[in-house]
Every structure is written in C-alpha cells, then in structure tokens.
FIDO-222826 format. One line per 5 residues: number of its first residue (from 1); their letters; for each residue x, y, z of C-alpha. Coordinates in steps of 0.2 Angstrom, whole numbers, m for minus. Layout:
<pts>
NUM) A) X/Y/Z ~ ...
</pts>
This chain:
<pts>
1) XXXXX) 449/508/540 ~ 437/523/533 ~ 429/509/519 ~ 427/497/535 ~ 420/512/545
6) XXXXX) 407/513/530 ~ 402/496/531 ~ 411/488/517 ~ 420/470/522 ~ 440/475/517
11) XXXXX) 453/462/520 ~ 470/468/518 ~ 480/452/511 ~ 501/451/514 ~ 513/450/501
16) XXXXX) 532/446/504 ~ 530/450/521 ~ 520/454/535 ~ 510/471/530 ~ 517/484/545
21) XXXXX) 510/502/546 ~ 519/514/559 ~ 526/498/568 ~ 511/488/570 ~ 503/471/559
26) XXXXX) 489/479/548 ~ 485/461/538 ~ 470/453/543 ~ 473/438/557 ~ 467/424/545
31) XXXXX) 475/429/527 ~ 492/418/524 ~ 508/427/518 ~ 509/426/500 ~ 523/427/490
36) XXXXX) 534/423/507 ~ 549/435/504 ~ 564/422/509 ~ 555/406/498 ~ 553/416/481
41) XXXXX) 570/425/482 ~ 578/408/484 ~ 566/400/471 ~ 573/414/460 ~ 591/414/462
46) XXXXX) 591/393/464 ~ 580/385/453 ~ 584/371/461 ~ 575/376/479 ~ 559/372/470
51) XXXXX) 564/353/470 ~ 563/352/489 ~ 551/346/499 ~ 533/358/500 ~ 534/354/520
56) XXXXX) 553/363/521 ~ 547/377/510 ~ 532/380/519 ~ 544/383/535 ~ 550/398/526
61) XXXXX) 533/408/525 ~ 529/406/545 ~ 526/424/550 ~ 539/424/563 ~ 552/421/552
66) XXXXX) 546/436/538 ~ 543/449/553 ~ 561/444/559 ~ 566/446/540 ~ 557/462/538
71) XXXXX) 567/470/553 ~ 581/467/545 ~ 578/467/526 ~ 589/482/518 ~ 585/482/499
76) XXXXX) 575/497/494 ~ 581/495/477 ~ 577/487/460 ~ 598/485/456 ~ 600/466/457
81) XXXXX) 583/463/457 ~ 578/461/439 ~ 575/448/437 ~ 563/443/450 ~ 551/459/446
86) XXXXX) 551/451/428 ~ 547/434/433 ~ 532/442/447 ~ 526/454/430 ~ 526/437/419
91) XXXXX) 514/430/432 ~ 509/414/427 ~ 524/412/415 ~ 535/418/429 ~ 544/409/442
96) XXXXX) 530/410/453 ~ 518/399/447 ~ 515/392/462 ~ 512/405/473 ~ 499/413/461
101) XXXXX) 492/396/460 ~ 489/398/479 ~ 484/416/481 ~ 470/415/467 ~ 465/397/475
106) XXXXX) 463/406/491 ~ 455/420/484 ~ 440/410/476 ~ 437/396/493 ~ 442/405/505
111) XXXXX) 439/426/504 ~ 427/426/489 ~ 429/446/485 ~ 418/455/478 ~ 434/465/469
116) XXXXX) 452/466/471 ~ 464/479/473 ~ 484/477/468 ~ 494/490/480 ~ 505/494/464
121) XXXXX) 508/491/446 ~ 520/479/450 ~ 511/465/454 ~ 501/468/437 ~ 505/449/433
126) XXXXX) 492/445/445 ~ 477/452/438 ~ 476/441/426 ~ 472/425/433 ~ 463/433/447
131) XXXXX) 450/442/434 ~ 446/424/424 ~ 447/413/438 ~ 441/424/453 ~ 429/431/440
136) XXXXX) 430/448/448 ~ 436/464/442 ~ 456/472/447 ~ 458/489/452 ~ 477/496/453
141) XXXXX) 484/510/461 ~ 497/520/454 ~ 511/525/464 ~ 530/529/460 ~ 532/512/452
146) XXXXX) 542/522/440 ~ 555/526/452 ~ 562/508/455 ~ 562/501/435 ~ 570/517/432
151) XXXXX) 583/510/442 ~ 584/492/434 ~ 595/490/419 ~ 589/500/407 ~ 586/481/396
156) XXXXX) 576/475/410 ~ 566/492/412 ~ 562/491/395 ~ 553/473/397 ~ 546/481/411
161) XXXXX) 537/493/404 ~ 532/480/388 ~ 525/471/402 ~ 517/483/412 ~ 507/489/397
166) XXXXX) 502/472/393 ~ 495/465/406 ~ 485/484/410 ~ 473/476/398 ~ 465/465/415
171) XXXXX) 463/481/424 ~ 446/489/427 ~ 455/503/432 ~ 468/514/437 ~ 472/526/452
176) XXXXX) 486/537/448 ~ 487/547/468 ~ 490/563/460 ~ 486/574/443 ~ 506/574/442
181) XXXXX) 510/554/442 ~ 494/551/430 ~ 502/560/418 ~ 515/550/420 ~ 508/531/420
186) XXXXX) 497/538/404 ~ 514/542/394 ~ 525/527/402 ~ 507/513/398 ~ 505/520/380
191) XXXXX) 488/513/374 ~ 478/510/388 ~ 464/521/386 ~ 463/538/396 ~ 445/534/405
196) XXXXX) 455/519/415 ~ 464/531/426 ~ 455/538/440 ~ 466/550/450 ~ 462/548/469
201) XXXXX) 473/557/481 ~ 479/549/498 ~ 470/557/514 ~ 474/554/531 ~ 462/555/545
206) XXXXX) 465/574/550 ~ 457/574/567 ~ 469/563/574 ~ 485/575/575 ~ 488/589/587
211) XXXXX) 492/606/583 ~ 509/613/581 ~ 511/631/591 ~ 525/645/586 ~ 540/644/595
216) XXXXX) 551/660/593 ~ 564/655/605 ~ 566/636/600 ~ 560/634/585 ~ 561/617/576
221) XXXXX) 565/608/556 ~ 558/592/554 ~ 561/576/543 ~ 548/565/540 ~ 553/550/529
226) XXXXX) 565/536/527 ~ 580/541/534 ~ 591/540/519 ~ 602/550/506 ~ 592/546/492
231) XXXXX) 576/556/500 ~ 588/572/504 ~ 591/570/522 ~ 610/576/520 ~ 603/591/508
236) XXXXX) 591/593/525 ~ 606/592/536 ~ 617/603/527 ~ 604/617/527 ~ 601/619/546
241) XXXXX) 622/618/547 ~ 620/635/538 ~ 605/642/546 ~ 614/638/561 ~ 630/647/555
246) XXXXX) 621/664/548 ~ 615/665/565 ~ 597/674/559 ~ 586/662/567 ~ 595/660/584
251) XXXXX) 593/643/595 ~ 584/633/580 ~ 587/613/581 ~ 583/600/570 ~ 572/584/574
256) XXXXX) 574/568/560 ~ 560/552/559 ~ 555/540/548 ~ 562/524/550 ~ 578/517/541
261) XXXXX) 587/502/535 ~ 603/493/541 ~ 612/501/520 ~ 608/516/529 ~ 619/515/542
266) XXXXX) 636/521/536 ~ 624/535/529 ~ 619/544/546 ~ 636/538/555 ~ 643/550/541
271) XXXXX) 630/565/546 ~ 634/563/564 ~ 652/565/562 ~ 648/579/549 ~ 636/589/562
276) XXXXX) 648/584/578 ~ 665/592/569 ~ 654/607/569 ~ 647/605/587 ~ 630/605/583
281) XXXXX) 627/585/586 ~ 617/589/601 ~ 605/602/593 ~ 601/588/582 ~ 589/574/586
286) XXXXX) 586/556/579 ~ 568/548/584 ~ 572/529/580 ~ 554/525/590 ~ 542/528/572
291) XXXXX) 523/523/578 ~ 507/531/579 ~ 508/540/593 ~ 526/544/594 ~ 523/554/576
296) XXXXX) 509/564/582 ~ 520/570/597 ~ 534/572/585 ~ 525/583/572 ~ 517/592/586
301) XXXXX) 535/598/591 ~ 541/604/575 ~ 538/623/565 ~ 541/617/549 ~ 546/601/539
306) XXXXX) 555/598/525 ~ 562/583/515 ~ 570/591/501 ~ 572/575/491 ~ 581/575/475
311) XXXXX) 568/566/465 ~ 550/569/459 ~ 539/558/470 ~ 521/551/467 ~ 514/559/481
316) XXXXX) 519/563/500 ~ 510/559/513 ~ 521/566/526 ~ 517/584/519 ~ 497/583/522
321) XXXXX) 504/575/540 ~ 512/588/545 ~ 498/602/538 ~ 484/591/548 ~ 496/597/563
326) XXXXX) 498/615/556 ~ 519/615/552 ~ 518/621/536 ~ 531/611/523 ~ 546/619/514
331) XXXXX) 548/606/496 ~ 558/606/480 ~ 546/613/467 ~ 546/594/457 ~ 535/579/457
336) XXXXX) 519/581/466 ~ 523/593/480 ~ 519/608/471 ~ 500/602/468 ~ 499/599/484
341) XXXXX) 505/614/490 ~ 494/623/478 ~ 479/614/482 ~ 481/617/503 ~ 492/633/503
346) XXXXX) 499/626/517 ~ 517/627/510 ~ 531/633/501 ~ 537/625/484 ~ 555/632/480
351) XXXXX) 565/630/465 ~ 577/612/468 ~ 591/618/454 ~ 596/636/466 ~ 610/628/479
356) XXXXX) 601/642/492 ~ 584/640/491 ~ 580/627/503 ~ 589/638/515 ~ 581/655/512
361) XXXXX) 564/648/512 ~ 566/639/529 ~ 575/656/534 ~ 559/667/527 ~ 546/654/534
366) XXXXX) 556/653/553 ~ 557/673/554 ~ 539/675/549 ~ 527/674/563 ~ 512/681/554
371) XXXXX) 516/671/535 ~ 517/653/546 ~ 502/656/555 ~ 494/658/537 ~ 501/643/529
376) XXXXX) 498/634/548 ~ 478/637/545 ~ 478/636/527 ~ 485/618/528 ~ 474/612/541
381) XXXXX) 460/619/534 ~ 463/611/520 ~ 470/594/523 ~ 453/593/536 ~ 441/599/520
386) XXXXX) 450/593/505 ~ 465/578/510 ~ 453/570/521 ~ 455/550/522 ~ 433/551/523
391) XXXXX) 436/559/505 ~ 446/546/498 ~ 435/533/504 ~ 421/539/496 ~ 429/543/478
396) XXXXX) 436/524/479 ~ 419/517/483 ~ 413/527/469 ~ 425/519/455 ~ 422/501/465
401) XXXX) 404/502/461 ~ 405/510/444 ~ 416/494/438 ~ 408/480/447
</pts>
C-alpha cells in the first residue's frame, strides 16, 4: 500500500491460497491462485492425481474452495511436509512443473513486471525460471524460514539448506527484516556474497492506531499472535495466574488475539480449564474477531503486551503494533526483540532462562506509572520516526532501482 501510495504499479499475486491480511482478501482481483494448495498436496502425495483430466484439476484452484480450505487449514508445520517443500525448492525438477510452467507464462503475457519479489526463501525454486524467462531480476525477503526446516527431519533440512544455497545464485538480492536474522541467513546461505543482503525492517503505518492511556485500577496484559503453545501463550497465561496470586497489582486482567487453528484447539480448552480451577476464567478474555479495526480497539485497551515465546523470531511486528498505540512490550531477550527494543526504547527485553522474569518485569512495568509513560512516548515516537511503513517503502525502492 505505501509503494502504491508512491506511485509504483504493485500486484500482490496468491500462492496456495487466497492471500488474507487481518481477515480480508489482499491479492489483486485478476491474478489466479497459483500453486492451489489442495491440487499440489494431492499431486504430491498421489503421483497419480496428475493423470487426471486438467478440467477436474482446475476445479480444485476455484477461489471459493481455497478460502474455505484456508478457514479450516491447521498445519503450521514443516513435520510431514518434507517432501513437498523439496519438490517446490527443486522448482523445475520438482513436482511442480506445471504450475511454475503457469506462473512464469503468466507473468510474461499477462503482468509483464518490471521485477519480482518472493515472500520467503522458500519459494527460491522459482527465481530461476522467472529471471531467464521473465528476464527480470528476483528480489527475496528474509524471514524466519529457518524456523520451519529446523523442524523437517534433520535429512530433509539438510537438502534444504543444499538448496536454498543454490538457487540464491538467481537472486538480485536479499532482505533479511532485521540485523539479528541477517546474520543468520548469511551463516545458514554460506557463499552468497555479503553485499546481496539488504536488511530492511517491517514498518506499519503508525498514524492508524490509537493511544493506550494508564489504567491504575484496571490495568490490562495483552497477547498479540497466534494463539498457540509454541509462541508462549501458556508461559503468558501462567504469568498473570501468579500476578494475580501475589496480589501487588490488584484487579489486573488479561486480554488474548491473534487468530488460531483448529491443532490449537485442545491447547486453549486446556488453559481455560487451567485459569477456571483457579477462578480466574472470567478475568481473562479471548478476542476470536482478528481484523483491522477490532485490533486497533484491542491494543488501545491494553497497558502492556507480552508474547513470551520460546523461540528466537525474525522479527515481530506485533511489538512496533503495540508501541504505535503506546503499550509498551515486556519480551524474552532472544531473537530479534531486543534490537527492537533497543532501537525504540519502547520496551523491556528480560532474560528467557530465569523462570521469574516475565513475571517481575510485568510486575515492575504495571506498578510503575512514571517508567510506562517513558517507554509509552519512547515507542511511539519511535515506531512514528524510525518503524514507519513510509520508511520501508522508501529503502525497498531504493534496492529495486539499484538492481533493475
């Protein structure tokens, strides 16, 4: 949206299903779904699905039929999924032929770019083809791809990387999203030169939040993120059961968003009946509605936000969401959250190995009128200034033209 407000003609093209942002359709009206998400996992699994009729397979990439498979998809993980992340990395040698075939044929009739830019380093195996036959230069971002090889078998991962290092060579350039994940894409791609990587961090549009105001008799913990285990919701959880046990904060609730799939279920029936057997199920709240509007009001409502996952993470876009509405963030000194907390001040980083941290910093931060009013400003100021989407429009215009 900030390279379109600039002028530049940007066409945001699908790939296994229809591209949703906060609940609503963000590809562009004309552009096919490529890579239809139900065709090539049966493709893959049944090499014998690619005997039958093109009309019948076609059926399968209708976009009613991938948003109603994208409401109820529940994989988030690599497990299982070897195979077909090799095959889409092998590109033309892969399993995929034919879509490929029909992406780059569409791509040269139909959309003529002037460049194109893969989401992640996953899809690497495209940049190939698209570079000779398109004849335009591939541009990459970098972000947390590392996370879901690191759970393949650790055979597969290993071809991954093999790969991944290969086909770097078709890329004009890299952008890593932080300092932190470049350095790790530069040790992991071992050979592609240093001046390929261009770090660019996300921004948001920081004039289209509220402001969050102190609360001292109601004040309120926030979760911003998938709501699943593996991103330290239960860590989250088990916090406020102790802040609300000590008692030094008083009537302080908890307020939880971010969207979830049906494998995490079982998950948050289990942290129900965890906060219910201590009778605090009612002073927690679960926002399933997760769209634009209903996260502005949402962040607005909160004092400070925390998603204490157990992993380091590329980046975090929640956290310059929440500073944009001035709740300063309370994250586990790992990954990128610490550079991003440096760079704003509109946080606390803590140490993730002390079992007490999390719940002294939120502690020190809720009893603390003057210090959150410091990291409130700090963040906004910031985020406005520094994290500003207008800001990473600009750097990424500026690494288009130098390569075109």
């Amino acid at each position: 949206m900030a390279l379109r407000a600039r002028g530049h003609d940007v066409v945001l093209v699908p790939m296994y299903l229809p591209l949703f942002t906060e609940g609503e359709d963000m590809g562009a009206p004309h552009s096919p779904v490529f890579y239809g998400a139900v065709g090539v996992y049966l493709a893959q699994m049944f090499p014998w699905f690619r005997l039958l009729p093109k009309w019948f397979r076609s059926h399968l990439d209708s976009r009613r039929l991938l948003a109603w498979v994208a409401k109820r998809a529940g994989t988030t993980q690599a497990h299982g999924l070897e195979e077909m992340t090799l095959s889409v990395l092998n590109g033309e040698n892969g399993g995929q032929r034919e879509e490929l075939d029909r992406l780059v044929s569409w791509l040269k009739h139909d959309e003529k770019p002037d460049l194109v830019h893969l989401s992640n380093a996953l899809l690497l195996g495209l940049a190939g083809r698209i570079r000779r036959e398109v004849g335009v230069p591939v541009v990459c971002t970098l972000q947390d791809e590392d996370s879901w090889i690191d759970s393949m078998e650790p055979v597969a991962a290993r071809k991954a990387w093999a790969l991944m290092t290969e086909k770097a060579t078709d890329i004009a350039a890299f952008i890593p999203v932080s300092q932190y994940y470049n350095r790790v894409m530069q040790d992991r791609l071992k050979g592609v030169p240093a001046s390929k990587f261009h770090v660019i961090p996300i921004g948001v549009s920081a004039d289209s939040y509220g402001e969050a105001q102190w609360n001292p008799g109601q004040p309120v913990i926030g979760y911003l993120s998938r709501m699943s285990e593996s991103l330290g919701l239960g860590a989250l959880v088990d916090a406020f059961i102790q802040i609300r046990e000590r008692g030094l904060v008083g009537a302080v609730t908890l307020k939880i968003t971010g969207g979830k799939t049906p494998e995490d279920d079982k998950f948050l029936a289990g942290l129900r009946d965890k906060l219910a057997a201590k009778n605090l199920l009612d002073a927690v709240e679960f926002c399933p509605v997760f769209d634009r509007k209903t996260k502005r009001e949402f962040l607005q409502s909160l004092t400070v936000l925390s998603v204490p996952m157990p992993h380091p993470e590329a980046f975090g876009m929640f956290m310059l969401e929440a500073m944009a509405s001035g709740v300063p963030v309370v994250q586990p000194r790992m990954g990128a959250s610490p550079e991003i907390i440096e760079a704003t001040g509109g946080g606390v980083s803590y140490d993730p190995d002390d079992p007490a941290a999390l719940v002294r910093e939120l502690e020190a931060l809720l009893l603390d009128e003057a210090r959150w009013s410091r990291l409130s400003q700090a963040g906004r100021k910031a985020v406005s200034e520094r994290f500003n989407v207008t800001k990473t429009a600009d750097a990424m215009i500026g690494v288009y033209e130098n390569i075109s």
